[in-house]
Backbone as a printed PyTorch tensor [residue, N CA C, xyz], in Angstrom:
tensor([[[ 23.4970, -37.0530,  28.3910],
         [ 24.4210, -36.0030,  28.0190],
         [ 24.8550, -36.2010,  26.5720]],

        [[ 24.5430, -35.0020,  25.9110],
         [ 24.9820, -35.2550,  24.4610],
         [ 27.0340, -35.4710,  24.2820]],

        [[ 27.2710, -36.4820,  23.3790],
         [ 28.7260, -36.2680,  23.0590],
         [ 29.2310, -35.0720,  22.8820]],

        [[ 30.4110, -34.4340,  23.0200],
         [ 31.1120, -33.6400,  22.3630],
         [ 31.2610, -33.2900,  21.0890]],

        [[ 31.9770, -32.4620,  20.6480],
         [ 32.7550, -32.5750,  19.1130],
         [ 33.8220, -32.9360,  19.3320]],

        [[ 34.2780, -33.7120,  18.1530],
         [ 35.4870, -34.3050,  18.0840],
         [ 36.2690, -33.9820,  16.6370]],

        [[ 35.6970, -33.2600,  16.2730],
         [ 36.2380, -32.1490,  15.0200],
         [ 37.3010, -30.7620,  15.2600]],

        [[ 36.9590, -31.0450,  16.2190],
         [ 37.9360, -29.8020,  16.8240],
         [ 38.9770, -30.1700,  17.7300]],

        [[ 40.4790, -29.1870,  17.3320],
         [ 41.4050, -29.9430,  18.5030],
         [ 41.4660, -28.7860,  19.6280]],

        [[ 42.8130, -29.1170,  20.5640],
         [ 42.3320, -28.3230,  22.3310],
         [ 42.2350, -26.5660,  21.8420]],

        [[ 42.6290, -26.1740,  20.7670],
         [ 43.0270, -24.9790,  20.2030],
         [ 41.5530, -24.7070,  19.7270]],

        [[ 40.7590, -25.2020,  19.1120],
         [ 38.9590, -24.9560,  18.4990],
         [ 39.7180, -24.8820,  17.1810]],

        [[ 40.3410, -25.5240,  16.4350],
         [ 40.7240, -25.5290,  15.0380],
         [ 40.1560, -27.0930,  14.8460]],

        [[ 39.6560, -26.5240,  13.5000],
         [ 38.7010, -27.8040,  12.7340],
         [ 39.7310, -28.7180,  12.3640]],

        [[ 39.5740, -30.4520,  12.4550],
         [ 40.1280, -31.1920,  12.1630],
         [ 39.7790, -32.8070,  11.8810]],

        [[ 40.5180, -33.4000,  10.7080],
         [ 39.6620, -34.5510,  10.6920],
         [ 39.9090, -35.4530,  11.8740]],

        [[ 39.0990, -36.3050,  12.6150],
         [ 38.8850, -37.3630,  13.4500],
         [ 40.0800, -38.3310,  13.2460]],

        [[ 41.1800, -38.3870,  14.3650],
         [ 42.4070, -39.7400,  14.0310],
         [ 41.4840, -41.0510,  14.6600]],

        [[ 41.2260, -41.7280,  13.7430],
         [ 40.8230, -43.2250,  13.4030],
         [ 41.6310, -44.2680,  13.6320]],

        [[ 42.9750, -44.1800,  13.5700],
         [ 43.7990, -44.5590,  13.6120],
         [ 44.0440, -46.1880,  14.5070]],

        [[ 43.6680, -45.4860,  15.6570],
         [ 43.8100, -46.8110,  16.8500],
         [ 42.4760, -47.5080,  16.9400]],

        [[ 41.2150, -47.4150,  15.9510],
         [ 40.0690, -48.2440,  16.2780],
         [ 39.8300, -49.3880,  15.0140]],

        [[ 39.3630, -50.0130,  15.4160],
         [ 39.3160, -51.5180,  15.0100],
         [ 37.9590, -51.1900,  13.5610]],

        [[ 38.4820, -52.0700,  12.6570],
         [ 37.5250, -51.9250,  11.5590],
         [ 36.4070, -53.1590,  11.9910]],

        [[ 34.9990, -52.7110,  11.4440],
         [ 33.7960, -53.1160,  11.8660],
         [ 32.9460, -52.8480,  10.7350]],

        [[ 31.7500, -53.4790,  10.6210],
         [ 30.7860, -53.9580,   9.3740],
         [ 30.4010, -52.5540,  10.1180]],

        [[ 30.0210, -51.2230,   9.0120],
         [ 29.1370, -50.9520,   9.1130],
         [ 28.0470, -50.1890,   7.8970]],

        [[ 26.9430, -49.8460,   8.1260],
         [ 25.8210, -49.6030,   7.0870],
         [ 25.4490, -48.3770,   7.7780]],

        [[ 25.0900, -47.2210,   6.4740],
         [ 23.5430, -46.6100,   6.8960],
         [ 22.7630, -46.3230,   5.2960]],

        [[ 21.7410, -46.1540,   6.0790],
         [ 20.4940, -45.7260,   5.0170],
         [ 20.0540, -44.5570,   5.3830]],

        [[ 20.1460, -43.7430,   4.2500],
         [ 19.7400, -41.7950,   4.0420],
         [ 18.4710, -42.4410,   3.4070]],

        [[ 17.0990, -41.1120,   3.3730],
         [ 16.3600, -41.0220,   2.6230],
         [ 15.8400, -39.8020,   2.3170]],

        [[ 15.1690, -39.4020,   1.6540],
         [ 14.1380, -37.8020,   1.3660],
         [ 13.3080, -37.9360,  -0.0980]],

        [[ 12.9900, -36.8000,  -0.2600],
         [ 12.0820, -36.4040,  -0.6370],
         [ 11.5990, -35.8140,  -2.0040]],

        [[ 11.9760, -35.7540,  -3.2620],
         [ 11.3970, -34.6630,  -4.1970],
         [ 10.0680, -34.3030,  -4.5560]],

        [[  9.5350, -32.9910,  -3.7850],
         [  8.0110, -33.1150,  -4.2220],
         [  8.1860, -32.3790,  -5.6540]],

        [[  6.8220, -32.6300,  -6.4550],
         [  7.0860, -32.1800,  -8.2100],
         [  5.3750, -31.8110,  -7.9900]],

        [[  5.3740, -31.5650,  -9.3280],
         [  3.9910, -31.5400, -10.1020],
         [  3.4230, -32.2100, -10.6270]],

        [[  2.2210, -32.6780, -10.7820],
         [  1.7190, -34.3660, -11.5700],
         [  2.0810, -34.0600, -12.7090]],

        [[  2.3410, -33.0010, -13.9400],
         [  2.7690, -33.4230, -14.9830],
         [  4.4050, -33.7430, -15.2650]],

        [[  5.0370, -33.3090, -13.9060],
         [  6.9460, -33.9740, -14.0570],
         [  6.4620, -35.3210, -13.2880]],

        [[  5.8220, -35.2710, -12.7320],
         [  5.5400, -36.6000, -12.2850],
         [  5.2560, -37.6380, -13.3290]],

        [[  4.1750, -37.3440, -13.9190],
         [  3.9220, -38.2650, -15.2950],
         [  5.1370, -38.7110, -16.1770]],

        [[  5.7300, -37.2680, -16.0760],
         [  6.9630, -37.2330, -17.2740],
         [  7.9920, -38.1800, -16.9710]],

        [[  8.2530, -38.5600, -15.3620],
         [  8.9040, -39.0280, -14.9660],
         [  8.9910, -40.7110, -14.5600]],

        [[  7.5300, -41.0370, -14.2910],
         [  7.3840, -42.0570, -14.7230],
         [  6.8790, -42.5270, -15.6310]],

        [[  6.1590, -41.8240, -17.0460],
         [  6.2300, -41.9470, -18.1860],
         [  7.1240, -42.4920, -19.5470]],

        [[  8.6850, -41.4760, -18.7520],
         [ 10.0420, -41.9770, -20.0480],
         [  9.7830, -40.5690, -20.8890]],

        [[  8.9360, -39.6070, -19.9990],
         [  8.8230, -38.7370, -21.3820],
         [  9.7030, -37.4000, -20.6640]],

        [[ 10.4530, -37.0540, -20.0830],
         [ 11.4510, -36.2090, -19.8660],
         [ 12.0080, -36.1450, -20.7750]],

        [[ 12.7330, -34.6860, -21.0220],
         [ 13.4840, -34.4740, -22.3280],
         [ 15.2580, -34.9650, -22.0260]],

        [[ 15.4330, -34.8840, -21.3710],
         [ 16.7480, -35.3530, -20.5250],
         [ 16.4800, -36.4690, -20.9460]],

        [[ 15.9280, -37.1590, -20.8460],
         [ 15.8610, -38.9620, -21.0480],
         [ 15.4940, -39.5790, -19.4590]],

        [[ 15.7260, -40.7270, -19.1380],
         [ 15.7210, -41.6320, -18.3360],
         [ 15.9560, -41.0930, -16.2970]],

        [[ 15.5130, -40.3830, -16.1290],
         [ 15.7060, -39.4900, -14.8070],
         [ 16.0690, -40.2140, -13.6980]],

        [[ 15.2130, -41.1040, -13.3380],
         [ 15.5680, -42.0340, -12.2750],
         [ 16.3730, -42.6460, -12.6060]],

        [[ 17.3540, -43.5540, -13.7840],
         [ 18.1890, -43.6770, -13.9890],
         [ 19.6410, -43.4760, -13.7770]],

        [[ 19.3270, -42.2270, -14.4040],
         [ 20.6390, -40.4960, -14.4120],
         [ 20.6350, -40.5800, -12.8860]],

        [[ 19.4470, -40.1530, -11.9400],
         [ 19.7210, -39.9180, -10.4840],
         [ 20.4350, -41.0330,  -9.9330]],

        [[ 20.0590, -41.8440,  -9.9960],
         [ 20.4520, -43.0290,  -9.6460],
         [ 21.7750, -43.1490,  -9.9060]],

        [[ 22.7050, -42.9670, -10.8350],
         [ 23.9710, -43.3790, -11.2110],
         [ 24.4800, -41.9730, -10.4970]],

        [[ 24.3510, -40.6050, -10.4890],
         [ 24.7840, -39.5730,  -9.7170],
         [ 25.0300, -39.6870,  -8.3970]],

        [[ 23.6350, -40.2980,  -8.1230],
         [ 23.7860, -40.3360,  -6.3100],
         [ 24.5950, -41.5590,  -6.1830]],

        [[ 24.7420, -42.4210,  -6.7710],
         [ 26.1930, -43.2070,  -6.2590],
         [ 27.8330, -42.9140,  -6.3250]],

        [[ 27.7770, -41.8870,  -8.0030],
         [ 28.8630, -41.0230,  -7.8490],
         [ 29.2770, -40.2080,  -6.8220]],

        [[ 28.3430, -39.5970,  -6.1980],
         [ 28.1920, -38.2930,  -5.4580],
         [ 28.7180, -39.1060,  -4.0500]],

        [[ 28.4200, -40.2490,  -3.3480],
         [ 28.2140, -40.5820,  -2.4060],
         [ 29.9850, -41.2130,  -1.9540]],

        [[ 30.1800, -42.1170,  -3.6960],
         [ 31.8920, -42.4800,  -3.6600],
         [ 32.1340, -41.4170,  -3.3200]],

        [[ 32.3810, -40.0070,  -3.5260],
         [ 33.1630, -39.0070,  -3.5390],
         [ 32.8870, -37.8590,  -2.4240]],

        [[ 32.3300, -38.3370,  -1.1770],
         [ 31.6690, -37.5510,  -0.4950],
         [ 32.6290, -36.7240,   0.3800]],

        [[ 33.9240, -37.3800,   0.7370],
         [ 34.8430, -37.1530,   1.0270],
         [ 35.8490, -35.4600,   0.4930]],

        [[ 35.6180, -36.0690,  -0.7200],
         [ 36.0760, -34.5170,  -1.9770],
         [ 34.9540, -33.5070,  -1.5760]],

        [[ 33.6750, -33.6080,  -1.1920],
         [ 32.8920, -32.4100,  -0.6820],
         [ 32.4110, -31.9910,   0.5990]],

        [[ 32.5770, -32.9090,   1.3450],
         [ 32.8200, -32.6200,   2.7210],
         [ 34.0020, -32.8040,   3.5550]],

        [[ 34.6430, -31.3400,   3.7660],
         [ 35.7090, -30.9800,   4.2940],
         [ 36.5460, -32.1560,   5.1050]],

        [[ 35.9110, -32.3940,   6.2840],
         [ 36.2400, -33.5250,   7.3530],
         [ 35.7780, -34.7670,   7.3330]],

        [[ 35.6100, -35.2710,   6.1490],
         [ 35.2010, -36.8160,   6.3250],
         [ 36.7220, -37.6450,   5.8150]],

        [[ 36.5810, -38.6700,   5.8070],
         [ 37.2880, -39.6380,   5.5190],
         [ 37.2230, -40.1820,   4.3150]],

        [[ 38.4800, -40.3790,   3.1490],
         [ 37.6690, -41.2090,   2.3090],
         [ 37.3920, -42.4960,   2.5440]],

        [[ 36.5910, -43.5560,   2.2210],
         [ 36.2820, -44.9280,   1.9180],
         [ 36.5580, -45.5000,   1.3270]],

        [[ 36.7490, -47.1020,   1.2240],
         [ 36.4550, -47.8390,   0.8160],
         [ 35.0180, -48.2350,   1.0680]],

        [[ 33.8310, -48.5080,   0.1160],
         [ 32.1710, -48.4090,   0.1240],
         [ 32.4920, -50.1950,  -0.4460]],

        [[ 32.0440, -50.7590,  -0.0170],
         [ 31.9240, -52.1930,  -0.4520],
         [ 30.5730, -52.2060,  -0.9240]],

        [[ 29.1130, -51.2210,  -0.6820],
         [ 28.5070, -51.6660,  -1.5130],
         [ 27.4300, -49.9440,  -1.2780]],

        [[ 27.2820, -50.0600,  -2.2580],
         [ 26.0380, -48.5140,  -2.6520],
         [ 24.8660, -49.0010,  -3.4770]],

        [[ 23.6840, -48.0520,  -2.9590],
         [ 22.5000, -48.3880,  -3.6070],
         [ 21.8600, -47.2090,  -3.3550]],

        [[ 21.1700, -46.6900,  -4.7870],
         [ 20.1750, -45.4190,  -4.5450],
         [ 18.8900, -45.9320,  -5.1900]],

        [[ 17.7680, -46.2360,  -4.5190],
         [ 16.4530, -46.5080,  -5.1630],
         [ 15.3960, -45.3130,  -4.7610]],

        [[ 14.3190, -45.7490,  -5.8100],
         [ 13.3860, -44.8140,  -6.1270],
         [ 12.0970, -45.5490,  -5.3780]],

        [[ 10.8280, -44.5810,  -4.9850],
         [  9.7480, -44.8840,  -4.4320],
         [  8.8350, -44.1400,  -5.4180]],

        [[  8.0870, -44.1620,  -6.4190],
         [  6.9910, -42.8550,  -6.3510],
         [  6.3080, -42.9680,  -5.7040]],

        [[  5.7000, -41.7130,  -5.6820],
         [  4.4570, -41.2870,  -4.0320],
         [  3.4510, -41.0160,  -4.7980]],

        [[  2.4590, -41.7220,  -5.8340],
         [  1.8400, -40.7460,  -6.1490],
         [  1.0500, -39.9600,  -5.6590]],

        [[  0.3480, -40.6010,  -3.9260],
         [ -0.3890, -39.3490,  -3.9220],
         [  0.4590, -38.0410,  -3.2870]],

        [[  1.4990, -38.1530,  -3.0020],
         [  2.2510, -36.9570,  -2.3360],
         [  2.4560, -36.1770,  -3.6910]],

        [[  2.4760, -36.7440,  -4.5120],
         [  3.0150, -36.1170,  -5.7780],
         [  4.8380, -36.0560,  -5.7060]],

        [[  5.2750, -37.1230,  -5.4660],
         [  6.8390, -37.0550,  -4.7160],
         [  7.5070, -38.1810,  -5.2530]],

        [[  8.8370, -37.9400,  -5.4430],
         [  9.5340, -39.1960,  -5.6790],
         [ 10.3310, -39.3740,  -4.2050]],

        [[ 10.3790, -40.7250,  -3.9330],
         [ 11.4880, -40.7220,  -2.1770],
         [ 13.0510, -41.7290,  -2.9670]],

        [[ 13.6900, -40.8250,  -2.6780],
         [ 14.9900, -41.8350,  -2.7190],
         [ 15.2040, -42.4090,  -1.5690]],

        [[ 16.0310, -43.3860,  -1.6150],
         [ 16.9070, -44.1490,  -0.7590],
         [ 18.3160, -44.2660,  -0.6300]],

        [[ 19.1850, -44.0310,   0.0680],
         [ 20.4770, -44.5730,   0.2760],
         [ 21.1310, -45.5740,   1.0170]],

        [[ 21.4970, -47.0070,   0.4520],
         [ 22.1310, -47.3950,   1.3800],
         [ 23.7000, -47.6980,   0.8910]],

        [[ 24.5880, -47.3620,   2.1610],
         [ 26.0070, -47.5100,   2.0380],
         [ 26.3870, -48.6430,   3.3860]],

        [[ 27.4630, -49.1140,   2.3920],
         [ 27.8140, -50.7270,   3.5810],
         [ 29.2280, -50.5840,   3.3230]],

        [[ 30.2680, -50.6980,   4.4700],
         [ 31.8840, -51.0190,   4.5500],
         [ 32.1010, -51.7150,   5.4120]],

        [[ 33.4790, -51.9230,   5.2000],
         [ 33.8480, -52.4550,   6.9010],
         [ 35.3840, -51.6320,   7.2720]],

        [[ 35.0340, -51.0880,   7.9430],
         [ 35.9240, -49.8710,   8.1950],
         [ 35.9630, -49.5040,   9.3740]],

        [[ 36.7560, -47.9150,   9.9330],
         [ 36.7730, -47.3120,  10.9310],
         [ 36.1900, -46.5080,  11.1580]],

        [[ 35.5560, -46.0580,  10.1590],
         [ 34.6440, -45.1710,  10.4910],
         [ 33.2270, -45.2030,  10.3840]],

        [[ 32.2730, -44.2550,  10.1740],
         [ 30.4500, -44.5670,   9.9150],
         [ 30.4640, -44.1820,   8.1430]],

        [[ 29.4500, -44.5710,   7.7080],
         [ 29.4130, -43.8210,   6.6600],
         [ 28.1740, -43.2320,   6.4980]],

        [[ 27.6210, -42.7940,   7.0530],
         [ 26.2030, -42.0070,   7.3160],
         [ 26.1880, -40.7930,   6.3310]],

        [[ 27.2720, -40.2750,   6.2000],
         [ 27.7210, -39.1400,   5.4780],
         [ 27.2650, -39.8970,   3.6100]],

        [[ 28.0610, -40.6270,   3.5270],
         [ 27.7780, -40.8630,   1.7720],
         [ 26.3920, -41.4650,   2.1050]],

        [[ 25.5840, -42.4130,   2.5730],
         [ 23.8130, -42.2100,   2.2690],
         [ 23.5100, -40.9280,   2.1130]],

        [[ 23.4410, -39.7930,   3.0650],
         [ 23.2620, -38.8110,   2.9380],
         [ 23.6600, -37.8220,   1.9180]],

        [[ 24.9480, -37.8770,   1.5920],
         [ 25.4570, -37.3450,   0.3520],
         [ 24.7160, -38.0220,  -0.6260]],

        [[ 24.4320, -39.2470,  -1.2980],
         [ 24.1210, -39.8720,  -2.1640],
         [ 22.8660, -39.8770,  -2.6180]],

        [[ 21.7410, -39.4820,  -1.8850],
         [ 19.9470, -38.9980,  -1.7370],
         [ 19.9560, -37.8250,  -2.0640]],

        [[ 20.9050, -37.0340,  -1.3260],
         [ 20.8580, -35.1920,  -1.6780],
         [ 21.2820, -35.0260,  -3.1930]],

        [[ 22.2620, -36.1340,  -3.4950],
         [ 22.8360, -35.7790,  -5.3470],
         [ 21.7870, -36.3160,  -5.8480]],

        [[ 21.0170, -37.8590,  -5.9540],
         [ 20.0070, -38.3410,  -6.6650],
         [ 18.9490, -37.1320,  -6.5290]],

        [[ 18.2020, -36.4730,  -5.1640],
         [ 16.9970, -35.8960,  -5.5520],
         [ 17.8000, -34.6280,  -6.6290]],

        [[ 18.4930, -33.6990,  -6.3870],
         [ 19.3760, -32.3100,  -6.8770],
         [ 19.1210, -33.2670,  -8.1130]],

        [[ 20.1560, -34.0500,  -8.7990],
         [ 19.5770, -34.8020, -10.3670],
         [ 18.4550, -35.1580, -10.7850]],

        [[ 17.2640, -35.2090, -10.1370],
         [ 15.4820, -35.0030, -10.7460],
         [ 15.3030, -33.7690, -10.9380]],

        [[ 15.8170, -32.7330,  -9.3730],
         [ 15.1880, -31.0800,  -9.8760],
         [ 16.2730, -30.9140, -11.2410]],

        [[ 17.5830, -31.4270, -11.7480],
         [ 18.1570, -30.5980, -13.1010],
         [ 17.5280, -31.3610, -14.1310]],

        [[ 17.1230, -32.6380, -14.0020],
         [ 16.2650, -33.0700, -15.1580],
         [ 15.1980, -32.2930, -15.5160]],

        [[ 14.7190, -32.0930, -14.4330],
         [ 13.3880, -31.6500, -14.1360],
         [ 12.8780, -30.3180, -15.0890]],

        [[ 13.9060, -29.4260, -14.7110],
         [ 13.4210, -27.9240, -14.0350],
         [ 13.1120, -27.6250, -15.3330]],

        [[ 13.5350, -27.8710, -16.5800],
         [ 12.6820, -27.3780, -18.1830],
         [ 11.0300, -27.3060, -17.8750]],

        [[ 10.6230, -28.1210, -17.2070],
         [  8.9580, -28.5860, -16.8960],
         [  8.4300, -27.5520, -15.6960]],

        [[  9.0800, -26.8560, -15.2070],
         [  9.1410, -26.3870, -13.8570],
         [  9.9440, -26.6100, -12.6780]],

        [[ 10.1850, -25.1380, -12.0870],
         [ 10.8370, -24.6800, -11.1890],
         [ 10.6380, -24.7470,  -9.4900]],

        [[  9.2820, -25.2070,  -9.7310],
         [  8.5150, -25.1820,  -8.0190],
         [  8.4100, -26.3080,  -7.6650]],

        [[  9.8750, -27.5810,  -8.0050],
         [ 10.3230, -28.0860,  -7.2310],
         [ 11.0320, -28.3150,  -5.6950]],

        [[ 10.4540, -28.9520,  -4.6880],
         [ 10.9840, -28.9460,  -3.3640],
         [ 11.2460, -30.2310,  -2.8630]],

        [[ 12.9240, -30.2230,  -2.5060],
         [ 13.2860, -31.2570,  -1.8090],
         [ 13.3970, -31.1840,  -0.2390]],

        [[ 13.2380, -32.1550,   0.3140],
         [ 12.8710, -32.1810,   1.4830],
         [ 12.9940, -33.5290,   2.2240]],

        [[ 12.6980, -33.3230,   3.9370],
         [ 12.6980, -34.7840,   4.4610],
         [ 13.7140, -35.5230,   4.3060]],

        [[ 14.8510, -34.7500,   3.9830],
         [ 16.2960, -35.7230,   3.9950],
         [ 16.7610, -36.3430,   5.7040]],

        [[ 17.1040, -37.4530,   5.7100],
         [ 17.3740, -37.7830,   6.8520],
         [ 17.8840, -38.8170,   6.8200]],

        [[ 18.7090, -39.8610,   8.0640],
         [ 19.2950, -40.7750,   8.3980],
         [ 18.1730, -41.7320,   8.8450]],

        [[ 18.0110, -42.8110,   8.2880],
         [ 17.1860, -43.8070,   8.4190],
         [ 17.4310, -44.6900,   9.4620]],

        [[ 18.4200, -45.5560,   9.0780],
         [ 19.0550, -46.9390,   9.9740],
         [ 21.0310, -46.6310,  10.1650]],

        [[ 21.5700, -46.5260,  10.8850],
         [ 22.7950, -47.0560,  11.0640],
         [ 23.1670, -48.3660,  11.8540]],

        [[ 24.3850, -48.9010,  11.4570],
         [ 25.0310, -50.0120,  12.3470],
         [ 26.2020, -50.0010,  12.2010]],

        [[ 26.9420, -50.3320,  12.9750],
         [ 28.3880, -50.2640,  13.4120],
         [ 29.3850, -49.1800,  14.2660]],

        [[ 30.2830, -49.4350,  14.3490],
         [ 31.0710, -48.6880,  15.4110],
         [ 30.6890, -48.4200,  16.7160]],

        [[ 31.2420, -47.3690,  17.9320],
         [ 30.9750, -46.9080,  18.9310],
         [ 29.5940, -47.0660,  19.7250]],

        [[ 28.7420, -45.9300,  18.4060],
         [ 27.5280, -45.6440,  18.5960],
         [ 26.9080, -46.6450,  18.6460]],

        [[ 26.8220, -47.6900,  18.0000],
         [ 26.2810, -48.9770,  17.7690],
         [ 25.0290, -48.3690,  16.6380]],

        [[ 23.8890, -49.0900,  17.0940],
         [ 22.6420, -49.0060,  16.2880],
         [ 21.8450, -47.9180,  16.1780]],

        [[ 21.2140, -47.3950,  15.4420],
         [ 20.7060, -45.8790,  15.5180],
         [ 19.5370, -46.5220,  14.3880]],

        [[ 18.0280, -46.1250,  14.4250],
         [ 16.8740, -46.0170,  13.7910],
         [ 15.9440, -44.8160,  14.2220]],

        [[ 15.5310, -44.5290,  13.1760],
         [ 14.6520, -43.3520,  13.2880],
         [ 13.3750, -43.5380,  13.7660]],

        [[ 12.3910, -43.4130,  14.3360],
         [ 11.2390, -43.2870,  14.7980],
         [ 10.4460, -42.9270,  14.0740]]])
Protein backbone atom coordinates (compact mmCIF):
# COMPACT_ATOMS: atom_id res chain seq x y z
CA UNK A 1 0.00 0.00 0.00
CA UNK A 2 1.41 3.22 -1.09
CA UNK A 3 1.85 6.01 1.92
CA UNK A 4 -0.41 8.83 2.05
CA UNK A 5 0.25 12.55 1.71
CA UNK A 6 1.31 14.23 4.46
CA UNK A 7 1.32 17.70 2.88
CA UNK A 8 -2.02 18.19 3.40
CA UNK A 9 -3.98 18.86 6.66
CA UNK A 10 -7.76 17.14 7.63
CA UNK A 11 -9.17 20.33 5.61
CA UNK A 12 -6.92 19.29 1.96
CA UNK A 13 -4.96 22.64 2.57
CA UNK A 14 -1.28 22.37 1.60
CA UNK A 15 1.13 22.37 4.44
CA UNK A 16 4.64 21.97 5.53
CA UNK A 17 5.31 18.46 7.37
CA UNK A 18 5.64 19.16 11.59
CA UNK A 19 9.08 17.46 12.15
CA UNK A 20 9.03 18.50 15.25
CA UNK A 21 8.76 15.29 17.52
CA UNK A 22 11.30 13.07 15.29
CA UNK A 23 14.72 12.39 16.18
CA UNK A 24 17.63 13.78 13.97
CA UNK A 25 19.47 11.01 11.89
CA UNK A 26 22.51 10.84 9.29
CA UNK A 27 20.94 11.20 6.25
CA UNK A 28 22.17 11.31 2.33
CA UNK A 29 20.77 11.26 -1.17
CA UNK A 30 22.17 11.24 -4.58
CA UNK A 31 20.08 12.97 -7.68
CA UNK A 32 21.39 12.39 -11.14
CA UNK A 33 20.44 13.24 -15.04
CA UNK A 34 21.23 14.06 -18.02
CA UNK A 35 22.29 16.94 -20.63
CA UNK A 36 22.19 15.61 -24.10
CA UNK A 37 24.17 18.38 -26.56
CA UNK A 38 25.78 18.26 -29.88
CA UNK A 39 29.44 17.03 -30.47
CA UNK A 40 30.47 20.49 -31.25
CA UNK A 41 29.04 21.97 -27.45
CA UNK A 42 30.36 18.91 -26.50
CA UNK A 43 33.89 19.61 -27.72
CA UNK A 44 33.38 23.17 -26.59
CA UNK A 45 32.73 21.91 -23.38
CA UNK A 46 35.29 19.76 -22.75
CA UNK A 47 37.64 21.71 -24.76
CA UNK A 48 37.61 25.23 -22.40
CA UNK A 49 36.38 26.71 -25.57
CA UNK A 50 32.80 28.00 -24.52
CA UNK A 51 32.37 31.60 -24.70
CA UNK A 52 30.94 31.80 -21.16
CA UNK A 53 34.20 30.36 -19.96
CA UNK A 54 34.59 27.31 -17.72
CA UNK A 55 30.90 25.47 -17.86
CA UNK A 56 31.30 22.59 -15.75
CA UNK A 57 32.74 24.74 -13.34
CA UNK A 58 29.89 27.60 -13.39
CA UNK A 59 27.39 24.39 -13.21
CA UNK A 60 28.97 23.05 -10.64
CA UNK A 61 29.09 26.07 -8.23
CA UNK A 62 25.13 26.81 -9.30
CA UNK A 63 23.96 23.45 -8.58
CA UNK A 64 25.32 23.73 -5.10
CA UNK A 65 23.84 27.21 -4.78
CA UNK A 66 20.59 26.06 -6.10
CA UNK A 67 20.45 22.98 -3.86
CA UNK A 68 21.48 25.29 -0.35
CA UNK A 69 18.45 27.19 -1.30
CA UNK A 70 16.01 24.62 -2.34
CA UNK A 71 13.83 25.44 0.34
CA UNK A 72 13.30 29.32 -1.13
CA UNK A 73 11.94 27.33 -4.36
CA UNK A 74 10.08 24.69 -3.25
CA UNK A 75 7.04 25.76 -1.48
CA UNK A 76 6.93 22.87 1.30
CA UNK A 77 10.30 21.85 2.05
CA UNK A 78 12.23 22.59 4.99
CA UNK A 79 15.20 24.61 5.19
CA UNK A 80 18.61 22.76 6.11
CA UNK A 81 21.37 22.61 7.55
CA UNK A 82 23.52 20.49 4.38
CA UNK A 83 26.74 19.40 6.15
CA UNK A 84 28.03 18.44 2.91
CA UNK A 85 27.13 19.04 -1.11
CA UNK A 86 28.69 17.79 -4.19
CA UNK A 87 27.77 18.25 -7.93
CA UNK A 88 30.09 16.20 -10.36
CA UNK A 89 30.35 15.80 -13.96
CA UNK A 90 30.50 12.46 -16.18
CA UNK A 91 30.99 13.06 -20.03
CA UNK A 92 29.21 10.48 -22.15
CA UNK A 93 30.88 10.76 -25.11
CA UNK A 94 29.20 8.36 -26.92
CA UNK A 95 25.67 9.56 -25.76
CA UNK A 96 26.88 12.84 -26.71
CA UNK A 97 25.76 13.88 -22.92
CA UNK A 98 27.10 15.33 -19.95
CA UNK A 99 25.53 13.29 -16.51
CA UNK A 100 25.61 15.27 -13.37
CA UNK A 101 25.56 14.06 -9.99
CA UNK A 102 24.16 15.16 -6.70
CA UNK A 103 25.09 14.25 -3.50
CA UNK A 104 23.59 15.92 -0.26
CA UNK A 105 24.49 14.63 3.41
CA UNK A 106 22.88 16.10 6.99
CA UNK A 107 21.94 14.95 10.03
CA UNK A 108 18.62 16.11 10.56
CA UNK A 109 14.82 15.50 10.60
CA UNK A 110 14.15 15.40 7.62
CA UNK A 111 15.34 13.68 3.89
CA UNK A 112 17.05 15.77 1.68
CA UNK A 113 16.30 14.13 -1.60
CA UNK A 114 14.81 17.39 -2.63
CA UNK A 115 18.29 19.54 -2.75
CA UNK A 116 20.20 16.44 -4.87
CA UNK A 117 17.45 16.87 -7.01
CA UNK A 118 17.25 20.56 -6.95
CA UNK A 119 21.03 20.74 -7.32
CA UNK A 120 21.41 18.38 -10.87
CA UNK A 121 18.28 20.24 -12.31
CA UNK A 122 20.30 23.86 -11.59
CA UNK A 123 23.85 22.30 -12.71
CA UNK A 124 22.30 20.67 -16.06
CA UNK A 125 19.71 24.30 -16.67
CA UNK A 126 23.58 26.08 -16.18
CA UNK A 127 25.21 23.97 -19.32
CA UNK A 128 21.88 24.60 -21.49
CA UNK A 129 22.54 28.84 -20.48
CA UNK A 130 26.18 28.39 -21.17
CA UNK A 131 25.40 26.52 -23.86
CA UNK A 132 22.57 27.82 -25.91
CA UNK A 133 24.88 30.67 -28.06
CA UNK A 134 26.14 27.17 -29.83
CA UNK A 135 22.64 25.83 -30.00
CA UNK A 136 19.26 25.44 -28.84
CA UNK A 137 18.44 21.60 -29.37
CA UNK A 138 19.57 20.98 -26.10
CA UNK A 139 17.68 18.18 -23.92
CA UNK A 140 17.76 17.49 -20.37
CA UNK A 141 16.60 14.48 -19.16
CA UNK A 142 16.79 11.23 -16.90
CA UNK A 143 16.67 13.27 -13.76
CA UNK A 144 16.15 11.02 -10.89
CA UNK A 145 16.85 9.87 -7.26
CA UNK A 146 19.73 7.56 -7.15
CA UNK A 147 20.54 6.32 -3.47
CA UNK A 148 18.83 7.59 -0.21
CA UNK A 149 19.57 6.83 3.57
CA UNK A 150 18.09 7.85 6.61
CA UNK A 151 14.90 8.46 8.39
CA UNK A 152 11.51 6.45 8.39
CA UNK A 153 11.83 5.21 4.93
CA UNK A 154 15.17 3.90 5.61
CA UNK A 155 17.19 2.93 2.38
CA UNK A 156 15.93 3.54 -1.10
CA UNK A 157 18.24 2.60 -4.49
CA UNK A 158 17.25 2.69 -7.85
CA UNK A 159 17.34 -0.34 -10.04
Amino acid sequence: MEPGFNHFDKAGNAIMVDVTEKSSTFRTAVAEGKIFVTRPILDAITGGAAAKGDVLGVARVAGILAAKRTSELIPLCHPLALSHLSVDFEVLEAECAVQATCTAKLTGKTGVEMEALTGVSVALLTIYDMCKAMGKGMELGEIHLVHKQGGKSGVYDRE
